[in-house]
C-alpha positions as CSV (number, residue, x, y, z in Angstrom):
1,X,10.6,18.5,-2.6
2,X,8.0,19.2,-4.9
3,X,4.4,19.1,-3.2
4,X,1.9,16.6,-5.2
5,X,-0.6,14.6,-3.9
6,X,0.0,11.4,-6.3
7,X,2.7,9.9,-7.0
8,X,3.7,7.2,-10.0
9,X,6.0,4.3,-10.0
10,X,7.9,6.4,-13.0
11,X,8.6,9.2,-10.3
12,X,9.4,6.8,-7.1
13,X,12.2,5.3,-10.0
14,X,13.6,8.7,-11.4
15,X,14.1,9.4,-7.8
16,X,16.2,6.3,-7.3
17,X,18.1,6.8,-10.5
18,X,18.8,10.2,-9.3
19,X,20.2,9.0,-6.0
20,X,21.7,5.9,-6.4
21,X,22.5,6.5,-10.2
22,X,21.7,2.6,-11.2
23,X,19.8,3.3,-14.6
24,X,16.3,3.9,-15.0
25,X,14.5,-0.3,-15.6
26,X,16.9,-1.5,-12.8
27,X,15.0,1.1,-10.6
28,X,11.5,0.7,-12.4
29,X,12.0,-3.1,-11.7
30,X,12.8,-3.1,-8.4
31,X,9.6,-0.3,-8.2
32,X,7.5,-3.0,-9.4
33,X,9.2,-6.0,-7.5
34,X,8.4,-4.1,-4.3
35,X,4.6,-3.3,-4.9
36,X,4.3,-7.1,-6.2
37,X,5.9,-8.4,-3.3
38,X,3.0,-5.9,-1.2
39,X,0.3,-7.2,-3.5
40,X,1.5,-11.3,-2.9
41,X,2.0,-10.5,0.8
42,X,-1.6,-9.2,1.5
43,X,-3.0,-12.3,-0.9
44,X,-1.6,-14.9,0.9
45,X,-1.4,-13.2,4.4
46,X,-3.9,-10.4,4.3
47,X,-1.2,-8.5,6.2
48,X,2.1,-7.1,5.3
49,X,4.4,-5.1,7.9
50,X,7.5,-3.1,6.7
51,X,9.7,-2.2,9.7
52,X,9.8,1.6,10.3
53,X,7.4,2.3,7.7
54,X,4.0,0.8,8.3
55,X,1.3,-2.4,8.1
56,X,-0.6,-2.5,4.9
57,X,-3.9,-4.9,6.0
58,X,-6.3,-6.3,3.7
59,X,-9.5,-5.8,5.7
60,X,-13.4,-7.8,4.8
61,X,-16.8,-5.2,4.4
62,X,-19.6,-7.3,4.8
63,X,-22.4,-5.5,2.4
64,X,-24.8,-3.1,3.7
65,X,-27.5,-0.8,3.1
66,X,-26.3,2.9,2.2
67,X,-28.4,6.1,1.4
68,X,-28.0,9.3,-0.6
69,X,-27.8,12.5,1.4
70,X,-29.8,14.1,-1.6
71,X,-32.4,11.9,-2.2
72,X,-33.1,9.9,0.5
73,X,-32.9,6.6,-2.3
74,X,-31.4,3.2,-0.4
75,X,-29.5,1.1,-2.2
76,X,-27.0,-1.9,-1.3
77,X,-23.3,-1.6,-1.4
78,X,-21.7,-5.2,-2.0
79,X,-19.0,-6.6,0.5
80,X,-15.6,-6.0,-0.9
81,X,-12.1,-6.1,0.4
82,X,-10.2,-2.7,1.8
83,X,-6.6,-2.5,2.2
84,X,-5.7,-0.1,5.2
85,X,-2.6,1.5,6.0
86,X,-1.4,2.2,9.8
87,X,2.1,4.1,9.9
88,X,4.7,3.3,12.2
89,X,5.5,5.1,15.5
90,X,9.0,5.7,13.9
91,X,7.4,6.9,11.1
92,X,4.9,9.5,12.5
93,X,7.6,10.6,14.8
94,X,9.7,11.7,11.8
95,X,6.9,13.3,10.1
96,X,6.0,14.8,13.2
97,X,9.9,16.1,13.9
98,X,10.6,17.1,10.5
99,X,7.8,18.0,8.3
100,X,6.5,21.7,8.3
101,X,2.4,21.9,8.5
């Protein structure tokens, strides 16, 4: 497996294509049907759980006052919404099984 850091829907479909052999927009599609279903998921529920994967959460910042390093210049940062990720146990155990440091 090549090591990257990013990765695009384009790749994550080639992938399928190259295992499954369906051709390239079924696989793009059902790329894009999966991350929608993600996006509608933490809308509605603020929470979406994939068995043996992980919990994708969307989480509330309330706003706060934040400070350069440099300058020592406060400013405010707004509240916002974060989406976090927590892995599963099956998941870290596979990583932690079968991937070398």
């Amino acid at each position: 497996m090549i090591e990257k850091q990013n990765i695009s829907r384009d790749e994550i479909a080639e992938a399928m294509k190259i295992e499954f052999g369906f051709n390239r927009k079924l696989c793009l599609d059902v790329v894009n049907d999966i991350i929608e279903i993600i996006i509608d998921g933490l809308q509605s529920d603020r929470k979406v759980k994939i068995h043996n994967f992980g919990t994708f959460k969307l989480n509330s910042k309330k706003s706060r006052i934040g400070r350069n390093p440099r300058t020592k210049e406060q400013y405010n940062i707004s509240s916002r919404n974060v989406i976090t990720f927590k892995a599963s146990k099956s998941l870290l155990k596979y990583i932690n099984n079968n991937l070398n440091d």
